[in-house]
DOVEXKOL-941607 format. One record per residue (C-alpha): x, y, z; residue in one letter. Coordinates in steps of 0.02 Angstrom, whole numbers, padded with zeros to 5 digits, always signed. Layout:
DOVEXKOL-941607
XYZA...
end
This chain:
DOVEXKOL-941607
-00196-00168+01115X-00203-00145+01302X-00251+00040+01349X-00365+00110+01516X-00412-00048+01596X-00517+00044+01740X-00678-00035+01644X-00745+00133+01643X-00735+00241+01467X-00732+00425+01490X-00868+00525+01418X-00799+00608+01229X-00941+00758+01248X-00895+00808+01417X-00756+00938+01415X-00655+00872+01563X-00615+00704+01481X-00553+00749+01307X-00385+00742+01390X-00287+00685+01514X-00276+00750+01692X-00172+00921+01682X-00011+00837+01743X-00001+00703+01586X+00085+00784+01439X+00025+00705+01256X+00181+00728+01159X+00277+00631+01012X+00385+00496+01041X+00582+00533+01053X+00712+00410+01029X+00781+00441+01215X+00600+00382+01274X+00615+00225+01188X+00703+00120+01337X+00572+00185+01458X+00444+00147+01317X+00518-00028+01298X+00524-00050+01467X+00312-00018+01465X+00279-00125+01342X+00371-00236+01398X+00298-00279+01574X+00113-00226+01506X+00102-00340+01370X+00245-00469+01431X+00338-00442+01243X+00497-00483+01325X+00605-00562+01467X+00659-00467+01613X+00819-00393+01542X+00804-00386+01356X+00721-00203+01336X+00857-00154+01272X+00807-00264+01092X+00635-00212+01133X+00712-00013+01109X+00786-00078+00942X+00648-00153+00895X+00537+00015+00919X+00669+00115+00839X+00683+00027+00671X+00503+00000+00648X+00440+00154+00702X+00586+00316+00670X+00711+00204+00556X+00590+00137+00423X+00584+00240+00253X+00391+00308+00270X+00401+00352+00454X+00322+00531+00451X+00360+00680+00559X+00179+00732+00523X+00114+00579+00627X+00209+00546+00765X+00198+00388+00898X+00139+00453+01054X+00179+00447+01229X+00094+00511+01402X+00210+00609+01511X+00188+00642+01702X+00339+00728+01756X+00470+00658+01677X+00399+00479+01686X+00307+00389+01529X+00136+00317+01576X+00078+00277+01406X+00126+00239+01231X+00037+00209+01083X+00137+00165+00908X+00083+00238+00741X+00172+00119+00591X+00125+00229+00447X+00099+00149+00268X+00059+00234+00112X-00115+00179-00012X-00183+00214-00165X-00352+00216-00223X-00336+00251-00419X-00256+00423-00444X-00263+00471-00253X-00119+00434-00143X-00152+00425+00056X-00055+00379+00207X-00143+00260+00331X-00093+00234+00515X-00110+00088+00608X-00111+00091+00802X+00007+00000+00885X+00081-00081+01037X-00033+00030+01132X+00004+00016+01315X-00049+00132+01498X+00019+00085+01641X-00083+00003+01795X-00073+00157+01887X-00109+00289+01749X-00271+00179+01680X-00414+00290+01772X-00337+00428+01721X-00416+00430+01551X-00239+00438+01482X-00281+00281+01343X-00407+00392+01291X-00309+00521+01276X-00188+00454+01200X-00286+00396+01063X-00398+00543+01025X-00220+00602+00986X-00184+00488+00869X-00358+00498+00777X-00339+00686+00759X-00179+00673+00667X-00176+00723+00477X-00175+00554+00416X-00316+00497+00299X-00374+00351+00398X-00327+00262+00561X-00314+00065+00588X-00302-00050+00736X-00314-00222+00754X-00383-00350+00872X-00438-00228+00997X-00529-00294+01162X-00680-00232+01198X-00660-00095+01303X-00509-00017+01174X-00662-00058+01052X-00787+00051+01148X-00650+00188+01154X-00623+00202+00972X-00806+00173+00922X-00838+00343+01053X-00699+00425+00938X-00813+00423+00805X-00713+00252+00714X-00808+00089+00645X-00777-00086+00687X-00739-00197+00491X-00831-00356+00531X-00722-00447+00403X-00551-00400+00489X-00599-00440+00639X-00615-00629+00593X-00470-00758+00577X-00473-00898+00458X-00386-01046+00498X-00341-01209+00407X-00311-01364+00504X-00181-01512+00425X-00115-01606+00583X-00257-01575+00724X-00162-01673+00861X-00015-01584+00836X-00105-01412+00860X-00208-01455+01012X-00034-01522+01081X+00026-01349+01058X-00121-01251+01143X-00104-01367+01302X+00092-01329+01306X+00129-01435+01461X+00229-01332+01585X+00375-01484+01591X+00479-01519+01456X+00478-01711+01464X+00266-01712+01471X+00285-01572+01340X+00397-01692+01228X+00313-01829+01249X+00122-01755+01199X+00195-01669+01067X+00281-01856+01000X+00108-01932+01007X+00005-01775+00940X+00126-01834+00783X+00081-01997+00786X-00091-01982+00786X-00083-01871+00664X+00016-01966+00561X-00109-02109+00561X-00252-01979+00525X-00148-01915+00367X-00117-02068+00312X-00314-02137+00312X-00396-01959+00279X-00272-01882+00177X-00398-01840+00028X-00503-01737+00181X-00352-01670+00259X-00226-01629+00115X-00255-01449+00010X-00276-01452-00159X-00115-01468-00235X+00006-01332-00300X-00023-01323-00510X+00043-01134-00555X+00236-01102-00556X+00309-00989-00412X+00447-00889-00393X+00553-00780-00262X+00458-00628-00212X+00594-00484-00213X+00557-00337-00176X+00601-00279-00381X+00485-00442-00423X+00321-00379-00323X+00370-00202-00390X+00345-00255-00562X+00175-00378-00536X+00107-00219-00445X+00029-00131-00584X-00066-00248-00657X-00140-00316-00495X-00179-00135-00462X-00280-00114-00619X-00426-00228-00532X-00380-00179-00362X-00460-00024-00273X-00371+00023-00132X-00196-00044-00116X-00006-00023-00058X+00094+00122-00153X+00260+00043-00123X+00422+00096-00169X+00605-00001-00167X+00649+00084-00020X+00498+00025+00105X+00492-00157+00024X+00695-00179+00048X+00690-00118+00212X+00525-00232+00263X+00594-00391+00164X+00757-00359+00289X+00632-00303+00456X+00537-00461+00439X+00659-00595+00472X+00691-00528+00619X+00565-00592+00704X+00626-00752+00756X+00481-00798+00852X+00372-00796+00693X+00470-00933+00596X+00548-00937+00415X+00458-00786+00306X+00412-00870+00144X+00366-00754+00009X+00328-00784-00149X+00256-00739-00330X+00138-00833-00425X+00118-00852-00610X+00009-00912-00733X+00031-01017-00881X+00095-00914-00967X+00197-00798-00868X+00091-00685-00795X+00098-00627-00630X-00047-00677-00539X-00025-00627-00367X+00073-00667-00221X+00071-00746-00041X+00181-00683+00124X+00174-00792+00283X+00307-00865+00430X+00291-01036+00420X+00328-01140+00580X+00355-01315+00545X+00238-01432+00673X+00137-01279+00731X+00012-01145+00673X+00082-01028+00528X+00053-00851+00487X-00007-00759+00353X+00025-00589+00331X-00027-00539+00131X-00147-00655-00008X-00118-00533-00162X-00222-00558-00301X-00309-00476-00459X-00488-00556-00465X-00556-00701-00359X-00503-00834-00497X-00314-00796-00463X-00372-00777-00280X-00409-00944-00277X-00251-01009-00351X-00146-00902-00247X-00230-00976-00100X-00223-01158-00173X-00021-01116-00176X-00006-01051+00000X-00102-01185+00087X+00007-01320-00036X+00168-01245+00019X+00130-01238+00190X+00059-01424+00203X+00221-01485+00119X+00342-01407+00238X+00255-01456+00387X+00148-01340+00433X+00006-01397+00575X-00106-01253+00498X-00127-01103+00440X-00196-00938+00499X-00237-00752+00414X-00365-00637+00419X-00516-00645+00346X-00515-00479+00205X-00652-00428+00119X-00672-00544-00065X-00595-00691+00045X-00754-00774+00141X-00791-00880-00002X-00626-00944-00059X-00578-01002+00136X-00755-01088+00160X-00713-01195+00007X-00560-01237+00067X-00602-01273+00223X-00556-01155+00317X-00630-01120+00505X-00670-00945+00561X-00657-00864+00747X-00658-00697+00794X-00484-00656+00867X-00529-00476+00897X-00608-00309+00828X-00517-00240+00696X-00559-00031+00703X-00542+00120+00606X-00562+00284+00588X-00577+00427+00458X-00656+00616+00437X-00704+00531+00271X-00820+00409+00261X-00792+00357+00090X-00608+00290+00148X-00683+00178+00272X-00810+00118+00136X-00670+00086+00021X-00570-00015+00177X-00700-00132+00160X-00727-00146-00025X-00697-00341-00091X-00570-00255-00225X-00460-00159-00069X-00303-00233-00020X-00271-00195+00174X-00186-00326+00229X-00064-00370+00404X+00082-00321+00299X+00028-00189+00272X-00039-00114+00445X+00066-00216+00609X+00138-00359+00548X+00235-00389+00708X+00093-00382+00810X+00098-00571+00856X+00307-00543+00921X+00224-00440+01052X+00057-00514+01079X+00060-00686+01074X+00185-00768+00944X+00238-00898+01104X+00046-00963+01104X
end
């Protein structure tokens, strides 16, 4: 997220900054605003090259109006000051169950102010919007610390758990050739070619420290018909969870890909001996560099644990440097046996007029996952790092 910047947070008792100034209109998002709305995000969070807003409208318009649960109810949001649009915030809205009660969630996104609008209070604005809509709980992820403040005046909590990364390392050299990212090719090429040599070597004397355990359960496509039908009895030892439908898992399945950035979207179902569905894993892999995941779905941390053996096994043998997710509540112990490293890549927030929702967020049984909130966050933030 990158909202009001000013470093000063406006005061949520005080009557004069529960909005923005009188000039700044709050209203819902229409699709003639998306070109000036890509055109925002664009040069606030650098999403795009000079000249390509025009995929960056797309973009906006299939995730946000075009997909099947977008909601009239809960609109995105922009700031209006005569004409021109100063802010934006996204809401990607996905639908939950928690045993017999269904709920919509919405998850904050691509939240952006302008330089000159930022002491205007218009982030704030903005999102006290948002948070007053009629949806049953609010999300957003790896806020910075002032967007953090904001929310946290709004009355939302920071999950501790979501706010942590987990990461798995297989070639190091190879991954701290990547963060450097040399500015010229040839010195680019040529630390990259020795990261993989060194690495390499390392495999080949440490592999017992370095390799995951291997893969022993059989796997299959995940379709969207496939997780469908593994869905219910994963729900039966699941709290909170996804209520999908055909409609929002074809259209995702197709959404996903697009993200060329990302990588290759690998998805699929695990089963047990004897053809059971145990769970399933979602993540882009990138070959040579860090991969991301975006959904570990299990039913009770013994299938946990073999879904996660499977991931980490199929990444590692299609070249994968390492592996990244988020750290959801049930996980902690399966990544430190594997492992895994932790850092805290930013707060994850949320809000609800029920407190019992936010409890149940964080519940080891609850299934919140990045597919499930922004799972194109990174194409915007920083899937070229």
């Amino acid at each position: 997220m990158d909202m009001v910047q000013s470093g000063v947070l406006p005061n949520p008792e005080h009557p004069t900054h529960t909005r923005a100034p009188s000039r700044t209109l709050i209203r819902p998002v229409e699709p003639g605003d998306l070109d000036a709305v890509a055109k925002l995000v664009g040069e606030t969070l650098r999403a795009c090259e000079p000249g390509s807003e025009a995929s960056l409208a797309e973009f906006l318009r299939r995730t946000l109006f075009e997909q099947p649960w977008a909601d009239p109810e809960i609109p995105s949001l922009v700031a209006d000051e005569d004409g021109d649009i100063v802010g934006f915030i996204g809401a990607e809205i996905r639908r939950l169950r928690l045993g017999d009660r269904a709920m919509r969630f919405a998850w904050a996104a691509h939240s952006v102010v302008s330089p000159a609008a930022r002491a205007r209070a218009v982030g704030f604005a903005l999102t006290q919007r948002l948070l007053d809509g009629p949806q049953d709980a609010t999300l957003g992820d790896s806020a910075s610390p002032l967007v953090e403040q904001m929310w946290l005046r709004l009355g939302a909590r920071r999950l501790e758990l979501k706010g942590i990364h987990w990461v798995r390392v297989f070639r190091p050299a190879s991954v701290a050739a990547r963060l450097l990212d040399p500015r010229r090719a040839r010195v680019r090429a040529g630390t990259r070619r020795l990261a993989g040599w060194l690495d390499d070597l390392t495999v080949a004397v440490g592999r017992a420290a370095i390799a995951p355990r291997p893969a022993t359960a059989a796997e299959e496509e995940l379709t969207p018909s496939a997780m469908l039908d593994a869905m219910p009895p994963l729900g039966r030892r699941l709290g909170l969870h996804p209520h999908y439908d055909e409609a929002f898992l074809t259209w995702l399945f197709d959404e996903l890909p697009r993200a060329k950035d990302r990588g290759q979207l690998v998805a699929r179902l695990v089963r047990d001996g004897r053809g059971r569905p145990l769970g399933w894993y979602v993540y882009f892999l990138r070959r040579g560099w860090r991969s991301e995941v975006l959904q570990v779905a299990a039913g009770g941390e013994r299938a946990l644990r073999t879904v996660f053996d499977q991931l980490l096994a199929h990444a590692y043998a299609h070249g994968s440097a390492a592996v990244r997710g988020r750290l959801e509540p049930g996980m902690l112990g399966v990544v430190a046996e594997r492992r895994c490293l932790l850092w805290h890549r930013g707060a994850t927030v949320a809000h609800s007029s029920d407190p019992d929702v936010l409890d149940t967020i964080e519940r080891p049984d609850a299934l919140v996952s990045r597919l499930d909130g922004d799972p194109w966050v990174d194409t915007l933030v920083d899937a070229r790092r």
